[in-house]
LUMKOL-524112 format. One record per residue (C-alpha): x, y, z. Coordinates in steps of 0.5 Angstrom, whole numbers, padded with zeros to 4 digits, always signed. Each point is the difference from the previous one (the first is absolute). Layout:
N
XYZ;...
END
This chain:
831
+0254-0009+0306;-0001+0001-0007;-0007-0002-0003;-0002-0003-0007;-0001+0005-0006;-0004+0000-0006;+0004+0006-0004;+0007+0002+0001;-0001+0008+0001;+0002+0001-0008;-0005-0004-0002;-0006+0002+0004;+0001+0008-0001;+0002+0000-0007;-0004+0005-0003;-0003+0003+0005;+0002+0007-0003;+0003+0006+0004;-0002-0003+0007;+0002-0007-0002;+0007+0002-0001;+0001+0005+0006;-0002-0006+0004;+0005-0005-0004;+0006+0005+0002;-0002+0002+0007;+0004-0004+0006;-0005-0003+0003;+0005-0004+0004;+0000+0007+0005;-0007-0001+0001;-0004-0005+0005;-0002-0004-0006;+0007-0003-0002;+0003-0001-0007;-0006-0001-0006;+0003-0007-0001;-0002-0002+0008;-0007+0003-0002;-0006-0004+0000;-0004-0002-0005;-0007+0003+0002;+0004+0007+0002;+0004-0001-0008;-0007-0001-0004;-0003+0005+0005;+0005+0005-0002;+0000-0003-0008;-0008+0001+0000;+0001+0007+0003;+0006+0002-0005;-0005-0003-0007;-0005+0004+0003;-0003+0006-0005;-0004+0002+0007;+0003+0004+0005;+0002-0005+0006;+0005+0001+0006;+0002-0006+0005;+0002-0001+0007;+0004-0007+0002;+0003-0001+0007;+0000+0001+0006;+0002+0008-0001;-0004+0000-0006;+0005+0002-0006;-0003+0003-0006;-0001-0002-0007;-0004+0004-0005;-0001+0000-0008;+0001+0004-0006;-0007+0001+0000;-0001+0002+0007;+0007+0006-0001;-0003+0005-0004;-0005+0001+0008;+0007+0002+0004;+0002+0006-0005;+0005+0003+0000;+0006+0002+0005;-0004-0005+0005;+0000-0007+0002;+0004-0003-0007;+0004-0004+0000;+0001+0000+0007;-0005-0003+0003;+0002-0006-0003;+0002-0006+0005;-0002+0004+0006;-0004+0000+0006;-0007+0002-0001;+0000+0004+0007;+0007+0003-0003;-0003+0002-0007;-0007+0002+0003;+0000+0004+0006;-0004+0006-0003;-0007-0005+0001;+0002-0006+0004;-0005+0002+0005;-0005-0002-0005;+0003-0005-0004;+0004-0004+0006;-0005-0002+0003;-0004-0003-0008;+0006-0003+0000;+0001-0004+0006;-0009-0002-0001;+0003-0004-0007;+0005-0004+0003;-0003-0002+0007;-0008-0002-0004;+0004-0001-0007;-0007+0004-0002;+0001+0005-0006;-0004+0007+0001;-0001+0005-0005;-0001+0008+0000;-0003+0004-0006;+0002+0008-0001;+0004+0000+0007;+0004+0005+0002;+0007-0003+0001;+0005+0006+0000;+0007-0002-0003;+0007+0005-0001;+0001+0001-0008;+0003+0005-0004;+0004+0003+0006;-0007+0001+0004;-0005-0004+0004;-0006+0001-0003;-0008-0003+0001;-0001-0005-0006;-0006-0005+0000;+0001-0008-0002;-0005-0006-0001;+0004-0005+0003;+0000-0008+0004;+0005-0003+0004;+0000-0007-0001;+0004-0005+0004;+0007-0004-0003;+0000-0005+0001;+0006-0005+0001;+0000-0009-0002;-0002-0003+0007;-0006+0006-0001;+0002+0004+0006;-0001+0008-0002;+0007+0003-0002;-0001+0007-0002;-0006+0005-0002;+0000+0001-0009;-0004+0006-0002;-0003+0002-0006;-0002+0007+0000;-0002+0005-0006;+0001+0008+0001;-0008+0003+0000;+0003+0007+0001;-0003+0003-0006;-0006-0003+0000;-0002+0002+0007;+0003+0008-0001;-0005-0001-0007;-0005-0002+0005;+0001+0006+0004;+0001+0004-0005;-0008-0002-0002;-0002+0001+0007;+0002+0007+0001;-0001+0002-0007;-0007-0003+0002;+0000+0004+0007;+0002+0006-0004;-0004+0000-0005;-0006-0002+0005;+0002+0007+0004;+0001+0004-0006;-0008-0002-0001;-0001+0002+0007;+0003+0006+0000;-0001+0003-0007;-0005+0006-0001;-0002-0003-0007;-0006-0005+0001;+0003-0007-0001;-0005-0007+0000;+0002-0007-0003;-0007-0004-0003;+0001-0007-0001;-0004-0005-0003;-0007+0000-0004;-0003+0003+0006;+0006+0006+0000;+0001-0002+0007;+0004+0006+0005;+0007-0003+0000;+0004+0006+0002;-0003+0006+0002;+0003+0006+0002;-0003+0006+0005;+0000+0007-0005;-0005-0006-0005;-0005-0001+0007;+0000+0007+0002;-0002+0001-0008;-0007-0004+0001;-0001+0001+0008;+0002-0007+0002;+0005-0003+0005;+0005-0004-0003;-0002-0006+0005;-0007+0001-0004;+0003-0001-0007;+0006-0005+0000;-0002-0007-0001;-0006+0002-0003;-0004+0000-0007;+0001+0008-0002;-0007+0000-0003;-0004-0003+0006;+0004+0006+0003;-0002+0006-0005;-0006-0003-0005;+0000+0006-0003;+0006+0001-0003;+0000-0006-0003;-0001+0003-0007;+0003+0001-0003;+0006-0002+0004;-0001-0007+0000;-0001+0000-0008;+0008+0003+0001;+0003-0005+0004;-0003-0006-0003;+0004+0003-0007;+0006+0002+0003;+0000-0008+0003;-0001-0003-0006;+0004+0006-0005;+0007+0000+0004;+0000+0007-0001;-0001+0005+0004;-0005+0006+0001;+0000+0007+0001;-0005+0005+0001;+0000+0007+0002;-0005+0005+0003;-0005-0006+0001;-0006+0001+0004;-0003-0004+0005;-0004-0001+0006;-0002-0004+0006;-0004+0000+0006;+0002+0002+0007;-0003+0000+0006;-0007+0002-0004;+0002+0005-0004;+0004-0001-0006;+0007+0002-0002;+0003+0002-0006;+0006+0003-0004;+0005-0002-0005;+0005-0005-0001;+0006-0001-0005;+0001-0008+0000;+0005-0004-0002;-0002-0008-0001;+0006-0004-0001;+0001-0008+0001;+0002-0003+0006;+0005-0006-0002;+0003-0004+0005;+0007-0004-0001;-0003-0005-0005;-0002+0007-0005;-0007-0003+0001;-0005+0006+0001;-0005-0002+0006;-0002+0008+0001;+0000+0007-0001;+0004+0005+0004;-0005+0007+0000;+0004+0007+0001;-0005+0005+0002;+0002+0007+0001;-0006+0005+0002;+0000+0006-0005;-0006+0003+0002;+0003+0006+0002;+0004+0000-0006;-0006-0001-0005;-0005+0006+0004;+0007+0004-0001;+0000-0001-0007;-0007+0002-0001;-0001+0005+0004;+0007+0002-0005;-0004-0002-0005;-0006+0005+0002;+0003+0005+0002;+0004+0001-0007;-0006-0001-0002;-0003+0006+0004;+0007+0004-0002;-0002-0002-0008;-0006+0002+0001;+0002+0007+0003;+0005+0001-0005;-0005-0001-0006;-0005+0005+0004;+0005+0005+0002;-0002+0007-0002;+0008+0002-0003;+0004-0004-0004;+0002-0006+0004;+0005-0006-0003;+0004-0006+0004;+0007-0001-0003;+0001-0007+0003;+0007-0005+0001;+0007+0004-0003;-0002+0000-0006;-0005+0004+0002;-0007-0003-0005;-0005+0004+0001;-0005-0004+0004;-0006+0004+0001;-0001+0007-0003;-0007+0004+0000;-0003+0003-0007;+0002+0006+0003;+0008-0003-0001;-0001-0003-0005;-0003+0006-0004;+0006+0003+0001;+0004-0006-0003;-0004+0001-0006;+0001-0006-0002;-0006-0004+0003;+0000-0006+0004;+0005-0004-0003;+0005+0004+0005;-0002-0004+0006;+0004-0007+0001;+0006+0003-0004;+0007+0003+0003;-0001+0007-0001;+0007+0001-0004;-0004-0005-0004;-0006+0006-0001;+0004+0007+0000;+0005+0001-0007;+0006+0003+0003;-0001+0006-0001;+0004+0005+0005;-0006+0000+0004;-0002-0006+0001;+0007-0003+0002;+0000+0006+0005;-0006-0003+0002;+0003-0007+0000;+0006+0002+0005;-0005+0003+0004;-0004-0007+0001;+0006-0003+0001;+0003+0004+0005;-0006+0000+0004;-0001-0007+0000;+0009-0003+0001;-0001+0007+0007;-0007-0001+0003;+0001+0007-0001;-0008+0004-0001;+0001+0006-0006;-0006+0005+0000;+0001+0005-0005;-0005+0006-0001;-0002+0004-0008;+0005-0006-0004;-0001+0001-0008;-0002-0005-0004;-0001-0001-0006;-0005-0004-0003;-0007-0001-0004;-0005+0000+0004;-0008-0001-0003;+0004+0002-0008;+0003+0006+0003;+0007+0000+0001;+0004+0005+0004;+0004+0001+0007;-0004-0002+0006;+0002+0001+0007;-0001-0005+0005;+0001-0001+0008;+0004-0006+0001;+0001-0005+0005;+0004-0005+0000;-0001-0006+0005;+0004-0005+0002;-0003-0006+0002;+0002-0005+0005;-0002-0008+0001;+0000-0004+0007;+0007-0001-0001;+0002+0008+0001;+0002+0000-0008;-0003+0004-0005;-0004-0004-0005;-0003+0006-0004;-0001+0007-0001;-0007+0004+0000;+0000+0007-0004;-0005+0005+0000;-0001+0005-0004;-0005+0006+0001;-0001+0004-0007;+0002+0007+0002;+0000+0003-0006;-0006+0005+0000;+0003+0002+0007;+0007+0000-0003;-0001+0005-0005;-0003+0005+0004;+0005+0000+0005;+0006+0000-0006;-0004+0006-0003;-0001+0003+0008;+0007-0002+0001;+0002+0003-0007;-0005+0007+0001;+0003+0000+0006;+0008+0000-0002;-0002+0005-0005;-0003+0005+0005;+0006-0002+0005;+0005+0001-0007;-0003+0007-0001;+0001+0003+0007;+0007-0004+0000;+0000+0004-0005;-0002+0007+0001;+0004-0002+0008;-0006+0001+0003;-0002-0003+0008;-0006-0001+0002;-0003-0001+0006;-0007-0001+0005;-0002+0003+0006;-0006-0003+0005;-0004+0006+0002;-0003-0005+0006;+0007-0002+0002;+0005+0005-0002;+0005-0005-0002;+0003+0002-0008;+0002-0005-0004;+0006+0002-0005;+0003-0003-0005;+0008-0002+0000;+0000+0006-0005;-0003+0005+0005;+0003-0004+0007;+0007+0002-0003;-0001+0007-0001;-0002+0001+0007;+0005-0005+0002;-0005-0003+0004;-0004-0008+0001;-0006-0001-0005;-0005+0000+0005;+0000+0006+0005;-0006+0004+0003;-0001+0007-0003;+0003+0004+0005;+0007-0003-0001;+0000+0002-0007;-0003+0006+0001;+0006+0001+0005;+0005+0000-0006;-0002+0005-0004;+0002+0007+0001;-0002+0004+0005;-0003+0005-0003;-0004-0003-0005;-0003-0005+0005;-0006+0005+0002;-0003+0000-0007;+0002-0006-0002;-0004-0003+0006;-0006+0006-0002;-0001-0003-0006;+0000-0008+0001;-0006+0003+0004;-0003+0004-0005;+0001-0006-0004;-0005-0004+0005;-0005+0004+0000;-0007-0002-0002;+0000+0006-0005;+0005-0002-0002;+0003-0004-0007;+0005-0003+0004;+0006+0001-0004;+0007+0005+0001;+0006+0002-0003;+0006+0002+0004;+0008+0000+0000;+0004+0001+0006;+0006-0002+0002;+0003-0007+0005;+0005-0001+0003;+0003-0007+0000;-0001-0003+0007;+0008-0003+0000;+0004+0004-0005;-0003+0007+0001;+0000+0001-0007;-0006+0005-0002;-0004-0002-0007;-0006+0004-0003;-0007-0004-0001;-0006+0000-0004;-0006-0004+0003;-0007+0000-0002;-0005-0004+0004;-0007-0002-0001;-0005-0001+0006;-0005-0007+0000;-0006+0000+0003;-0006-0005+0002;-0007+0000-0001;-0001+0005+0005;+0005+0005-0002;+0005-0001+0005;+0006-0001-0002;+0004-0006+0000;+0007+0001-0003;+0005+0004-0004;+0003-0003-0006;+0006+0004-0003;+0006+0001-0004;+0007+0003+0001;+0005+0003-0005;+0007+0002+0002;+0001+0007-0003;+0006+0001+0003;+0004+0000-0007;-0005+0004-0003;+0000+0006+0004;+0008-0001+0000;+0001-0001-0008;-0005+0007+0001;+0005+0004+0004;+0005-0003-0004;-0003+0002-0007;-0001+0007+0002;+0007+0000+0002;+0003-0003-0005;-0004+0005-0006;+0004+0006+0003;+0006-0005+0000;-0001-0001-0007;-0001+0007-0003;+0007+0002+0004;+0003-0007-0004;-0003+0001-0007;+0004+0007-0001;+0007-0004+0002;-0002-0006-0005;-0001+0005-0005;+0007+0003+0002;+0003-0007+0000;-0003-0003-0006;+0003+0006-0005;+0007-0001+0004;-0002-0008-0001;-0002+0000-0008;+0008+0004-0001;+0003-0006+0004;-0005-0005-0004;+0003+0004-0008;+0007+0000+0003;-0001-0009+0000;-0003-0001-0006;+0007+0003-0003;+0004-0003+0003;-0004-0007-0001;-0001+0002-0007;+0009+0002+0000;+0000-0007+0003;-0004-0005-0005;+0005+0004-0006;+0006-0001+0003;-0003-0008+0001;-0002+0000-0007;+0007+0003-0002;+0003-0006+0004;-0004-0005-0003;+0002+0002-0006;+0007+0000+0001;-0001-0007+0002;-0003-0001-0005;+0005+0003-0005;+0006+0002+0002;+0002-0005+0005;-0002-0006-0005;+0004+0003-0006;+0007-0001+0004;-0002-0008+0002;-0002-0002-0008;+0006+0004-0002;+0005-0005+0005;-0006-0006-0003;+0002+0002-0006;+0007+0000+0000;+0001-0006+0005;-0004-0004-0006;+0005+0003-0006;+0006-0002+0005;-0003-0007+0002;-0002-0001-0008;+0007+0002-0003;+0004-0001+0005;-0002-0006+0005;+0004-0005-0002;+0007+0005+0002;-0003+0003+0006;+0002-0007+0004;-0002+0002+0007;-0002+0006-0001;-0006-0003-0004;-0003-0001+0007;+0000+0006+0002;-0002+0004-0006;-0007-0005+0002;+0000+0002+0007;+0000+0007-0002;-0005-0002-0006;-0004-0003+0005;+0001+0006+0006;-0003+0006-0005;-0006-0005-0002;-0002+0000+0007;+0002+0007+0000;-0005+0002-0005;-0006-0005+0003;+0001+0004+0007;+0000+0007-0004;-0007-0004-0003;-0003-0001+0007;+0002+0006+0003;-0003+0004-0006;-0007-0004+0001;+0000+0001+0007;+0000+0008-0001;-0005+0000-0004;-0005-0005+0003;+0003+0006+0006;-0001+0006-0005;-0005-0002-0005;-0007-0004+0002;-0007+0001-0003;-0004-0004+0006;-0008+0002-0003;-0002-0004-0006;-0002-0007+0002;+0004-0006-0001;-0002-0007-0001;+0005-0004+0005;-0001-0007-0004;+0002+0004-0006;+0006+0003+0002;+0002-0007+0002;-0002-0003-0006;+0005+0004-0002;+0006-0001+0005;-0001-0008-0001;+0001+0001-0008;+0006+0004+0001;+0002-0005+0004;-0003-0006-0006;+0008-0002-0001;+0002-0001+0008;-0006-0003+0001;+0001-0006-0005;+0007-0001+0003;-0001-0001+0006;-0006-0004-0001;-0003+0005+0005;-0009-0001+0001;-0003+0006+0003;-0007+0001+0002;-0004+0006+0000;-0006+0003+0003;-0006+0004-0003;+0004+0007+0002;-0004+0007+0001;+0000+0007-0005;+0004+0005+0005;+0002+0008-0002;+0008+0000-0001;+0004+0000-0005;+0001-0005-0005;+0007+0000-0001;+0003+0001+0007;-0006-0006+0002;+0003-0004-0006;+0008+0000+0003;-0004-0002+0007;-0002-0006-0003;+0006-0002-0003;+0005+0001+0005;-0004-0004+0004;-0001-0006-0006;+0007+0001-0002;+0003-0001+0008;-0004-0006+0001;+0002-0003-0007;+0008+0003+0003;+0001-0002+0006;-0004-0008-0001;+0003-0007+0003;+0004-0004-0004;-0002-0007+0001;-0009+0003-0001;-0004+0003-0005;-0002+0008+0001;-0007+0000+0002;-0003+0007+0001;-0007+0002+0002;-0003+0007+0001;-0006+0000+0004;-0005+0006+0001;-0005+0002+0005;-0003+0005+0004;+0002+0002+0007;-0003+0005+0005;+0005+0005+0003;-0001-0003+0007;+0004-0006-0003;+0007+0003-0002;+0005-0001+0005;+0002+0006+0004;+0007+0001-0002;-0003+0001-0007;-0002+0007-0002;-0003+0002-0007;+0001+0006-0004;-0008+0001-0001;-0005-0002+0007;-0006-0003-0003;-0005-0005+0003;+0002-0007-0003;+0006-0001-0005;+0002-0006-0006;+0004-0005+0003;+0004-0002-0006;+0005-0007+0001;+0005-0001-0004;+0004-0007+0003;+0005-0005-0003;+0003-0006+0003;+0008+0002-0002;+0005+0002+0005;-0002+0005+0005;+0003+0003+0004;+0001+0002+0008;-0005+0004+0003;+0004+0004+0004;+0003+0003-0007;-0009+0003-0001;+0002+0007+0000;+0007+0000-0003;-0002-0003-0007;-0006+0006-0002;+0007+0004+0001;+0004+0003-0007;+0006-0004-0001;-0002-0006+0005;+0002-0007-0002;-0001-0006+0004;+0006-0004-0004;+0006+0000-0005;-0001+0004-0006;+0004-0007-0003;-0006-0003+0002;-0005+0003-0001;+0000+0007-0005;-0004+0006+0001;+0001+0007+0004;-0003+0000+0005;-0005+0005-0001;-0006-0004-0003;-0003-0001+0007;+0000+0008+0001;-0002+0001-0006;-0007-0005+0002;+0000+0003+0007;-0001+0008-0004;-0005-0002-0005;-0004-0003+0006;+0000+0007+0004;+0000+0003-0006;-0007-0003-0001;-0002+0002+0008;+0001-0007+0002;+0006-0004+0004;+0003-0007-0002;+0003-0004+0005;+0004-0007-0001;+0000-0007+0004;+0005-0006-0001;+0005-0005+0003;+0006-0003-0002;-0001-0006-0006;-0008+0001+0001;-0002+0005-0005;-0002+0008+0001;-0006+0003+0001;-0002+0008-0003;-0006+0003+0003;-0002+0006-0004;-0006+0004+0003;-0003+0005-0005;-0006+0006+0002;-0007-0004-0002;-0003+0007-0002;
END
């Protein structure tokens, strides 16, 4: 049957929000309760209520319990939970997971109709696609309907679950902060209040002041330990009113123990101890015992002290160079006398103290080698130069070097001591040095020497001496003895005897002849020997000399032969040089037939073969003058023929220059080089001008030569490199000169003079050049690298240059490549 209603369905779930118009559109008439409209009214105004409602509710009406719940209570069912689809079902159906528990709550609403109440309790419930444990403050209140009977459970409930993990959180950061307390190595204590009560207390501060926990917590600390209430207290009672924390390092302190007392040092720290609220009701105190830390570092402090004082005191001079910069720490007067600059060196870097010379970086390196390679260096007799007392000079010192190391196993600087050795040094340098001049005079005179201990009869030889017998340098006389021939051994050994006699002077003189122990090759010897004796006229030793005289004897025997040689030579020299001087008058005429015939050709070239070619000049310019302009064609080759006879006439020229530098040389006045090309370059003046050519010259050396041949030299060489220049640059000449020894020439290069050193003269420009494979071919007669349409000449001024050079005992040599200029090297005899 129907009952009365106070709302239609649309008027009491009008803004109900989301879960007003889900429950609207959802077909209730499928459920136990019927179509809306057959509500009743007290189950309409609880849903109503329910749905306006801005705190999370839920319901169940009916016999089955069907579910409603609100916008407010939504969010606690997450997502890809029970929403939507708990809406309009049974609570068991909706709830499986927790009926145990909530079934039975449930039933006690509705059969006392007395409302219950949980506060944070654990009600697991499936959301976000798992079962997870979530804490509700929540009530059950029966629902009732209008005769009053109870007709279902309404629930208002507020998920807590944040607020208890924080809860926990708190309690286990407590847990934990308590048993990081406990467990940490540091003391730890918390004092609260006016009276600094032990809040917290941890075992390592107990066992700081030989106190049991139980003792200490919850007691005032200064009832505990009065002592050490100052100035403690003064310190807390700061840091409790400030805010500000507090540290202290290396603090001293003290407390009674068992009728003793102990005592060390502590570094502090006091900070605030604030609770949640930011206000300060105590003082957290951080010990940590350093005592051991603090006697280490003054036994450090003391034992530097020691090794200061050590240093100062040394005996030699002693300096510290500290850190990788090595600041000279500590340095003794001793060291700091060296140094000569008085006590500002100490505390300066020492590149700050030294002046660069090559020396002091020397020395510089050396210290920063030491220290980057932990690597000691001990040297003995190192020169220095220094100022010492106002007296300067080289002094010799024994260096050391020596890397030191700090705890960690690192260098943290290097100590150098230095012993001044330069008396010691002298001597042994003049010991030494009167040493090698004696050695260098038995060197010399290729003597050997050698020992014999009389007691033992063990000789001692010098390499020199050993070699000779083929023998080791130590042996016993008898060995040595062995190697010498046969029939001399008996009187040599008579006269080491008579040597060793107490009347005797003890020295000998004899020649004898070995025979080398490996090879058998028998050599001729001097010895003189000279006995040593002791205070009792015993004698103790024999120290002699030995001279191969081997050569000797044999140039002896050789001379003799040789004089009877030369008697019977000198007769036939004599023959000979007669027949010789013939011979030598006979090339002198034909030497001088020679030089005429030379003579008469340069004349002819000079003369006759000229005359034939001005004539053809002449004539051809007649015929050009009067006839040109009716020879048509054949103007042409009247030209060609003019210019064929012109370099006719320069060829015969050049050749005619060629033979009188071969015929024709005056090589013994000096001449000035720097005149000669003074006069080349004026020769030159018009060429120069036209090519806008630079040259650079040298200083050049006065030579014995020829004047006139040095002077076509020069000019050849000037001329071919203003000739032979890049059309697109400048010509630039330089002539360089300096002087060689012998050694440097190059093998394939062989003066006409040998002397001990050589004028090197260069002459380089910066025209065409040439390539190197053609070096020997250009000094030849006739020679030409390019075409005569190109560039004029004959061909022979390079030949005539290379003849000069010889002719002045010299050698000239050339160096070019293609389009990077040519290079002549001259080399003239220094004499």
């Amino acid at each position: 049957m129907k009952t009365n209603t106070t709302a239609t369905p649309l008027v009491f779930l009008a803004d109900g929000g989301e879960m007003g118009e889900l429950t609207r559109q959802y077909n209730w008439a499928h459920t136990s309760l019927g179509p809306m409209d057959e509500w009743p009214a007290s189950l309409q105004i609880t849903v109503r209520n329910l749905l306006h409602s801005a705190f999370p509710m839920f319901l169940w009406w009916g016999p089955q319990l069907i579910c409603f719940y609100n916008d407010a209570y939504r969010p606690s069912l997450g997502n890809n939970g029970k929403h939507p689809h708990m809406l309009g079902k049974p609570a068991k159906a909706v709830w499986p997971e927790i009926w145990d528990f909530i079934g039975p709550l449930i039933e006690q609403v509705m059969t006392t109709a007395q409302s219950v109440w949980y506060e944070n309790q654990v009600v697991p419930i499936y959301r976000n696609g798992r079962l997870e444990e979530v804490y509700w403050t929540f009530s059950y209140s029966p629902a009732f309907d209008q005769t009053g009977q109870v007709q279902g459970v309404l629930v208002t409930c507020f998920e807590t679950t944040p607020q208890v993990d924080l809860v926990h959180q708190l309690q286990w950061s407590e847990q934990r902060f308590q048993t990081l307390v406990r467990q940490a190595s540091i003391a730890i204590i918390v004092l609260t209040g006016e009276e600094m009560r032990v809040t917290i207390v941890n075992q390592a501060y107990a066992r700081l002041i030989d106190r049991p926990v139980e003792a200490l917590q919850g007691q005032c600390l200064f009832d505990i330990i009065p002592e050490a209430e100052e100035p403690f207290r003064t310190i807390l009672k700061e840091v409790r009113q400030t805010g500000e924390p507090v540290f202290l390092y290396d603090q001293p302190y003290w407390v009674h123990v068992d009728g003793g007392k102990k005592e060390g040092f502590l570094n502090l720290v006091y900070q605030p101890f604030t609770e949640l609220d930011g206000s300060i009701t105590g003082v957290m105190v951080l010990c940590q015992d350093v005592t051991q830390q603090v006697l280490n570092r003054r036994a450090v402090v003391e034992s530097e002290l020691r090794f200061r004082t050590l240093i100062e005191q040394a005996p030699v001079a002693t300096c510290l160079f500290v850190g990788r910069n090595l600041v000279i720490e500590i340095a003794n007067e001793a060291m700091i006398t060296f140094f000569g600059q008085g006590r500002s060196i100490l505390n300066q870097p020492i590149r700050d103290v030294l002046i660069n010379t090559d020396a002091d970086v020397a020395a510089i390196s050396l210290l920063d080698r030491v220290f980057a390679t932990a690597e000691a260096y001990v040297a003995t007799g190192v020169p220095a130069s220094l100022t010492i007392n106002g007296t300067p000079g080289t002094y010799y010192f024994d260096l050391s070097l020596k890397p030191l190391r700090n705890a960690a196993g690192e260098v943290y600087a290097v100590l150098e001591t230095a012993v001044d050795v330069t008396q010691q040094e002298v001597a042994r340098r003049a010991l030494k040095e009167s040493e090698s001049r004696l050695q260098s005079i038995i060197d010399l005179a290729e003597l050997g020497s050698y020992r014999i201990d009389v007691a033992t009869q063990r000789i001692t030889k010098s390499p020199r001496v050993a070699e000779l017998y083929g023998l080791p340098e130590l042996t016993d006389v008898a060995t040595s003895m062995n190697a010498i021939q046969e029939s001399e051994r008996k009187w040599i050994s008579q006269v080491l005897n008579d040597a060793l006699k107490p009347d005797s002077n003890g020295f000998y003189q004899v020649e004898y002849t070995v025979t080398h122990a490996t090879t058998g090759r028998q050599r001729i010897l001097r010895t003189n020997g000279q006995v040593k004796w002791d205070a009792f006229k015993q004698p103790v030793r024999i120290d002699g000399t030995v001279l191969d005289i081997t050569a000797q004897r044999e140039l002896q025997q050789e001379l003799e032969r040789q004089v009877q040689q030369r008697t019977d030579e000198l007769w036939a020299s004599q023959q000979a040089t007669e027949r010789a001087n013939q011979g030598l008058a006979e090339a002198n005429r034909d030497l001088t037939r020679s030089n005429e015939n030379l003579q008469q050709f340069a004349f002819i070239a000079s003369h006759d073969l000229q005359e034939p070619l001005r004539k053809i000049q002449q004539f051809g310019d007649l015929l050009s003058t009067q006839y040109g302009g009716q020879l048509g064609e054949g103007a042409d080759h009247l030209h060609r023929m003019q210019l064929a006879a012109s370099r006719m006439s320069i060829l015969i020229r050049d050749l005619l220059a060629y033979s009188r530098i071969s015929t024709q040389q005056d090589t013994t006045l000096p001449v000035s080089l720097t005149r000669v090309v003074q006069t080349a370059v004026a020769d030159l003046d018009l060429l120069i001008e036209e090519t806008g050519a630079t040259l650079q010259i040298d200083a050049l050396p006065t030579i014995i030569g020829d004047a006139s041949q040095l002077g076509q030299l020069f000019q050849n060489l000037l001329s071919n490199a203003l000739k032979f220049r890049q059309a697109n640059r400048a010509p630039h000449v330089q002539i360089r000169c300096q002087v060689v020894p012998a050694s440097s020439l190059p093998t394939l290069l062989q003066p006409t003079r040998q002397t001990p050193a050589y004028y090197l003269i260069e002459v380089a420009d910066n025209g065409i050049g040439f390539d190197e494979k053609y070096t020997q071919r250009i000094f030849q007669v006739f020679q030409r690298l390019h075409g005569k349409h190109k560039f004029a000449g004959t061909g022979i001024g390079l030949a005539i240059c290379e003849k000069v050079v010889a002719n002045h005992g010299g050698v000239i040599w050339a160096q070019s490549q293609l389009g990077q200029g040519a290079t002549f090297r001259i080399y003239f005899p220094n004499q």
